[in-house]
Each structure stands twice: as C-alpha cells, then as structure tokens.
N, C-alpha and C positions, 0 to 999 in steps of 0.2 A: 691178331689171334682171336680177339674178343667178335672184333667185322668178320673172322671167316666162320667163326661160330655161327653168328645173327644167320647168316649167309644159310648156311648148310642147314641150319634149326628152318628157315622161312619165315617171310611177312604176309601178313595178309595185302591183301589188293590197296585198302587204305593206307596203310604205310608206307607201301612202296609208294605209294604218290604222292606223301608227305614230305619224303625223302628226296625225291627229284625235286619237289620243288622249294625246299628249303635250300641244295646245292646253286640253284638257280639266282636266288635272290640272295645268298651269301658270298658265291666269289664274285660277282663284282663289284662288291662294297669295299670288298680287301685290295681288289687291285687297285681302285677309285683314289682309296685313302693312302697306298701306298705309292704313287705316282705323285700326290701333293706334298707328302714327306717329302722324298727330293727333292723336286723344286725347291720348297723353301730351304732348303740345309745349301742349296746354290746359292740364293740371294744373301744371306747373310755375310756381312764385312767381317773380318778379321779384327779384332779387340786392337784399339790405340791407345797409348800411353796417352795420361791426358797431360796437355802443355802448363809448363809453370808461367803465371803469371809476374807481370812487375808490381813491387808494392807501390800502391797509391799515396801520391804527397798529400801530405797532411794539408786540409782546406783554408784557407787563410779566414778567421775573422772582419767580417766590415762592419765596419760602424757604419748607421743611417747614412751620412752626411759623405763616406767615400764611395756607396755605392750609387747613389746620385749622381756624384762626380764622375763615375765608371759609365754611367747612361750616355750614348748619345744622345745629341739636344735635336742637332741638325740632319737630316740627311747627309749620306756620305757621299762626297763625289763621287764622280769615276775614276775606278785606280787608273795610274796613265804608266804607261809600261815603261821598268828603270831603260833607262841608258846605259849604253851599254859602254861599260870603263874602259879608256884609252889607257894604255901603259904610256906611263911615262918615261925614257931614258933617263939611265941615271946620272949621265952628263947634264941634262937641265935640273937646275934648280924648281921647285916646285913653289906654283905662287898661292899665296897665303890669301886668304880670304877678307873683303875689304871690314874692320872694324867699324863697329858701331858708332853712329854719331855721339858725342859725350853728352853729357844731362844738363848741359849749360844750353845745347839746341832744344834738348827738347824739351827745357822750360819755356822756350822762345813762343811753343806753341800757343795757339789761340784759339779755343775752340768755338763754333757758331753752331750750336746744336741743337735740334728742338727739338726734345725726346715727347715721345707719342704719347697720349692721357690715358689710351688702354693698351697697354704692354704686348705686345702678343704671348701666347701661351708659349713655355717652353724656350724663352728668350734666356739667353746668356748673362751671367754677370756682366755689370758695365764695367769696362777698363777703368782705372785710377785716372783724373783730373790732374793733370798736368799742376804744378805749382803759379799762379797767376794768370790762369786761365780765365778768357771770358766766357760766361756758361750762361746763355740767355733761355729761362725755362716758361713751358706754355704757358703755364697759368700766372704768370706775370705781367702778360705782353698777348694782346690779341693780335697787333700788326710787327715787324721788325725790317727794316731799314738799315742800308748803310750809305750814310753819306759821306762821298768821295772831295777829298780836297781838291784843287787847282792841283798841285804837286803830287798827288795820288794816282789822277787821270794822266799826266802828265809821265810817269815814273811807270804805268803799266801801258799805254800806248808803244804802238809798232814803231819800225826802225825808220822808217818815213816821215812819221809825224814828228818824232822827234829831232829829226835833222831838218825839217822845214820850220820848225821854231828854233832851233839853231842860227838859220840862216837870219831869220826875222829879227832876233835881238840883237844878231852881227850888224844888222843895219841899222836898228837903234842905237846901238851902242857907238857906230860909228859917229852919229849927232853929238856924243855926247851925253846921253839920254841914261839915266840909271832907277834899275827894279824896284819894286819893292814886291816882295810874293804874300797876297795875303789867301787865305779861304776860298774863295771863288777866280780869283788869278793874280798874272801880274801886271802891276800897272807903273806906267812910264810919265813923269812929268816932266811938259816945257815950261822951264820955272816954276812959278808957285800954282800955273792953270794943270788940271786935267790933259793930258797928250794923248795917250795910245793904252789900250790894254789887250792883255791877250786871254783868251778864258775858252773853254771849252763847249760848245753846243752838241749833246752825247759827243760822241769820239770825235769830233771835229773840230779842228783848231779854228779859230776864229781873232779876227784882230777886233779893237772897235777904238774910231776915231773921235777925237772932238773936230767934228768935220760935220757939215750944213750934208744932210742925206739927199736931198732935193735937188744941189746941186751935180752930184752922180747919176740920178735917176735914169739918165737917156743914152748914158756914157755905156762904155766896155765892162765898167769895172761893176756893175749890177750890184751895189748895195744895199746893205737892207735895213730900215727903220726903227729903230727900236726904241724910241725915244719915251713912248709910251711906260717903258719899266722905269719905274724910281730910280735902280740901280746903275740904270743906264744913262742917267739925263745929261751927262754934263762928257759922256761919247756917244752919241747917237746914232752913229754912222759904224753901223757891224759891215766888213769882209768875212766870209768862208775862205779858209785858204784849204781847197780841195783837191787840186793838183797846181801841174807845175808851172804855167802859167799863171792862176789868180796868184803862185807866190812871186811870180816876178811884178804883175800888175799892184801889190801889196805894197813895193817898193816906193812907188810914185805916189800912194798915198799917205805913206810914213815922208816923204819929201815934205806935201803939203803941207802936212803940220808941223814940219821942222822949218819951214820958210823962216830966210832969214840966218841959219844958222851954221855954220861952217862943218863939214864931214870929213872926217879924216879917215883911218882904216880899224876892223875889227877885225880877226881870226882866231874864233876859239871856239871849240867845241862844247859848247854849252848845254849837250846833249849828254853828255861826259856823267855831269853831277848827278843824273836823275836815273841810275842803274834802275831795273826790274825788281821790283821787293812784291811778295804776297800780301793776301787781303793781309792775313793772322798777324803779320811784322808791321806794316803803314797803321792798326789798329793799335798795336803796342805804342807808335810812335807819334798816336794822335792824329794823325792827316787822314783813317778813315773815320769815323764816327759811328756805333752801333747807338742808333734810334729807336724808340718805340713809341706807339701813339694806342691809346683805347678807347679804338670805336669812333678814329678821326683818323684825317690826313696826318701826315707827322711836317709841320711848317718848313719853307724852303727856308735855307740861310742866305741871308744878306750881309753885302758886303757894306749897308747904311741903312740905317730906318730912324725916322724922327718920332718925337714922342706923341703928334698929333694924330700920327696915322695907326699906332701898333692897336686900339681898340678896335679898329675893323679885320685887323692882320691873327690875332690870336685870340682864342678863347678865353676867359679867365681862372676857368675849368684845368686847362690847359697848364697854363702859368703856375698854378698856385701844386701843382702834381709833382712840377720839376724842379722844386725848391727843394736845396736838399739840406740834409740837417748838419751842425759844422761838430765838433766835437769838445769847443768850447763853450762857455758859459756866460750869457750878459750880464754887464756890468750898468747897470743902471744910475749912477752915482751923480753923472753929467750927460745930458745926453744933447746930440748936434744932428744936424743934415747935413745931406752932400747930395749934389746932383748928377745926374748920367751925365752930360755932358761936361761933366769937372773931371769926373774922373777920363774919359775920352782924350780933354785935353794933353791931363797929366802921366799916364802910363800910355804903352805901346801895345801892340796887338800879341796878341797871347798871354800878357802880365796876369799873373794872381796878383790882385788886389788885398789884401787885410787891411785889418783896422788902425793898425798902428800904419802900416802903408799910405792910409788916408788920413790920418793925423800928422805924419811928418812930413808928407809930400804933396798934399793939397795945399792950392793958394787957397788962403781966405776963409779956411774953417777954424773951429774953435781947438787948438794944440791941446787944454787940457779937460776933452771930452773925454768920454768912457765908451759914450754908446753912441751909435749911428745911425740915421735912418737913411736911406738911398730914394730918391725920388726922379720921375723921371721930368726930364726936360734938356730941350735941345736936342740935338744929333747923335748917334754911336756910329762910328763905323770902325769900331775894333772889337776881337772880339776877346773879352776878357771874364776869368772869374773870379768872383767878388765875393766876397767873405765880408757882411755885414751884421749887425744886431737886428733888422727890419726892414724890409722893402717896398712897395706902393707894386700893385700889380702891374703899372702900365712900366716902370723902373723893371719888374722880373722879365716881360715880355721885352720889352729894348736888350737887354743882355742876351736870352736866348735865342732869340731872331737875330743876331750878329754871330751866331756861335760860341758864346757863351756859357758858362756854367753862375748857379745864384746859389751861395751856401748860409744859411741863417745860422747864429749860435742858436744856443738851447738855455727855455728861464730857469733862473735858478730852483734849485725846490725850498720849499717852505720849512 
C-alpha cells in the first residue's frame, strides 16, 4: 500500500537509482547465505547417546623393589608360536611330566665359575650356591687348573681306549701281575722290580716298560725313550697303544718282561669299573684337582721326587702359599722330628697323616712328643696330607709335588 503510494507520489531520478541499485546488491546476498544454510543443516549428524564406560580397576600399589622386579633385564626373545594341542583319547592314560631331580643331586653339583670383575650393567641376581659347592673367585686366583688323575682320564675316555686297557691288564693279569692305581697311573710289579705301567700321554693310553729302549729302536714296535724324566727311570721304554695293531705288538712286550714266568688266562672287563662321571663329581671325589698358581706355572704332580732335587722343581714363594692352616693348636711341651721319607715308608698313598698318627705308627720317633717337625729327606712317592706342628720348605715342596696336601696347627695365643 505504502510502495504503491511512493509509486503514484514519484521519485526523483536519484532515487530511482538508488533503488535499482540497492535491489541489485541485496538479493544476492540473501540467496548466497541462504544456499549455505542448507548445506550445513545436511551435514550435520544426528545426536548419539554417549556409550557407558567400564569402571576402571583400582591401580595396584609397587614398592621400589617390585617394580624393578616387573622391569625387563634382558631382551625378549622371539615369541615362537604355541603348538598346536593334540587331543588326547580318552582311552589313553595321560603321561605325567618327568619330576625333578631330588636335592640330594643337586647338592652333587660343583660349580667352576669365574664370575667377571666388572658385572655388566643390568645382570640378573646370581642363582643360590648349591650346598658344597666349589666356587673359585677371580681375585683369588690369577691362573686355574684342573688336574686329572690316571682314573679321571681313564673314566672320561672313549669306548676304545677303554677296552684297549682292558685287553692290556687281561694280559698282565694273566702273568700273574697285580695293580696298584696311583695319581699318574697304574703300575704292575715283577716281584719287588718295577714291570710295566700304564699312564696317559693327553688321551693316549701309553704302556711303559722296564725294558732297555735301544734294544727296540730298529724293531716294528717303534718305542720311545723316556728315560730322561725322573718319573720314568726305572720304565724307560714308553709304547703308544694307538690302534689295533701297537695293542697286539704291546703284547710281546709285556712277554719280555714277564720272561720266565708262567701265563694262564684273564677275562674280565675291566673297563666295567671306570663308568663316565663329570668334571663337578671326580672333583667331589678327589681324582680331579682344582689348582691355582699366581703369576706361575702351577707344578706337574709326580708320582716320586727326592729331597735333593725339589729346590730346583718349586718355588719357595710357591711352597710356603700352599700351607694351609689345621684348626688345631701346638702343643709345644715336647717337641721331635720326623722325616718325609719315614713317613713314605709308613702310611700308604692317599693317607691323612696327623700327629698322633706319627707318634703311634712311626718307627723310631719319640711316642711321648707333643710337637713335630717334618723335614725333608729321602724319597716320597705317595701322595699324602700331613697334619704337622712345622715343616722345612724343601718337606712342603716333596708332599705337594706328589700330590699332596701340608696342613700346620696354629701357635697358641699369649
């Protein structure tokens, strides 16, 4: 009404052009903004219920010391993907999973371990120490050694070696000829001389004759000289028995030195007695020996050393190290000597010696001493340990160069 009023009244020329062009620049603002209205009222999602959650477990408390324990140490292997479960029928009986060894084995252990001086980072707790365990640690020991007995070497060699000494003692035996096993091997007497011995050169069985080496020299049976060792003087004449031949050729030289003496028959497995045992068990059982030496050779055991010679044979550095201390006390009251080779004479090879031992079973010392002093002279060829009040270096050197052990009391205190 009011527009057909304007209308009918007139505008001037500027109005009218005011009016065009405000129309111009007003509707298509309207349409602009009313095209983006829709759109967005399209895009819009529909309102969702929002989802209930689960209540969270309550966090567990750690102590320091369980979330340590929670840390991996180690990298993790690689998972190895399970197996996949066989059913079992239920006609078979299901087998039972094999039980633990009991704790009587695994006291048996022996441990040879030389744990590192700088730990690595992030290293695990050590396992528990087995109950008489032997635990040889670095900074006690710069070198460590284990010396193997005759029956050691003998008891972890192959199925060969051991039925080729079988055969060997079957033919001593048949002479008549009987053992004695000591440290370094066994040896066979024709009556009260030296006969035959048997001993190991590394894994190689070896005989050794009291037999002239000189006289083989040119022969088949290729022997070898070894006169030059102390230990050897009085068999000079080593065979290799390396296969099957030198053990039949072994034969006719076990003859030789049985000349003269009648053979009847042996048949016995004598391979039998010397089952497979571990290092950890023969060390339990004394036939290996863990040695240690600082800052030296650790000395070969002999199966004999004289008292003249042990001053060039061992240190005195050495000797006075491996005295060990006894748990008893001297008795100063009365004091006697005794010599290495008294006591050699009177116990047997592996004897623990003590003091009353030497006072009721030595010839010719004083029965109501107290104290003792061990001195060397003469021969040892056993190897014993002695429990005395005092010892002479060149006496400590003769006992542990046979394989022996030297234990001192302790002075009383003041």
């Amino acid at each position: 009404m009011r527009i057909s009023c304007l209308l009918a009244a007139g505008l001037p020329d500027w109005g009218w052009a005011l009016l065009v062009v405000g129309l111009i620049v007003v509707i298509p603002l309207v349409v602009f903004a009313a095209i983006k209205f829709a759109k967005k009222a399209k895009k819009e999602p529909e309102p969702v219920a929002p989802k209930e959650r689960a209540p969270k477990a309550p966090r567990a408390n750690k102590t320091p010391a369980q979330h340590l324990a929670s840390v991996p140490i180690e990298p993790a292997a690689p998972k190895e993907e399970p197996a996949q479960k066989q059913e079992v029928p239920a006609d078979k009986p299901v087998q039972k999973q094999a039980e633990p060894a009991p704790a009587a084995e695994a006291e048996r252990e022996v441990l040879l371990k030389v744990p590192s001086e700088q730990p690595a980072q992030n290293q695990k707790a050590a396992e528990p120490i087995p109950e008489g365990a032997v635990v040889v640690a670095p900074k006690a020991f710069e070198s460590l050694r284990l010396l193997r007995s005759f029956q050691a070497k003998l008891m972890q060699s192959d199925a060969e070696t051991k039925a080729r000494y079988s055969a060997i003692k079957n033919e001593l035996t048949a002479y008549g000829l009987k053992g004695r096993i000591g440290w370094h091997g066994e040896s066979f007497r024709v009556g009260r001389d030296a006969g035959v011995r048997l001993v190991f050169r590394g894994k190689t069985l070896a005989v050794l004759f009291a037999l002239d080496p000189a006289k083989y020299a040119d022969t088949k049976y290729k022997v070898e000289d070894v006169s030059d060792a102390p230990r050897f003087e009085k068999t000079p004449c080593m065979y290799r028995i390396s296969n099957e031949r030198r053990l039949r050729y072994s034969f006719d030289l076990i003859a030789a030195v049985c000349e003269g003496k009648e053979k009847g028959e042996s048949n016995v497995d004598f391979a039998a007695q010397f089952p497979y045992e571990r290092d950890e068990v023969l060390i339990r059982r004394k036939l290996i020996r863990v040695v240690a030496g600082k800052g030296q050779e650790v000395p070969e055991i002999r199966t004999e050393v004289k008292a003249e010679e042990v001053s060039s044979l061992l240190d005195d550095s050495y000797a006075k190290a491996h005295v060990e201390e006894s748990v008893r006390y001297a008795d100063r009251t009365r004091r006697a000597i005794v010599n290495v080779d008294d006591l050699s004479r009177t116990f047997a090879d592996g004897d623990t010696v003590t003091i009353e031992d030497i006072r009721t079973r030595v010839a010719g010392v004083d029965k109501r001493a107290t104290y003792f002093k061990v001195l060397a002279r003469g021969t040892l060829d056993k190897a014993l340990t002695v429990e005395a009040d005092d010892f002479s270096v060149d006496a400590v050197k003769m006992i542990l160069l046979t394989g022996g052990k030297v234990i001192k009391t302790k002075e009383k205190r003041a």
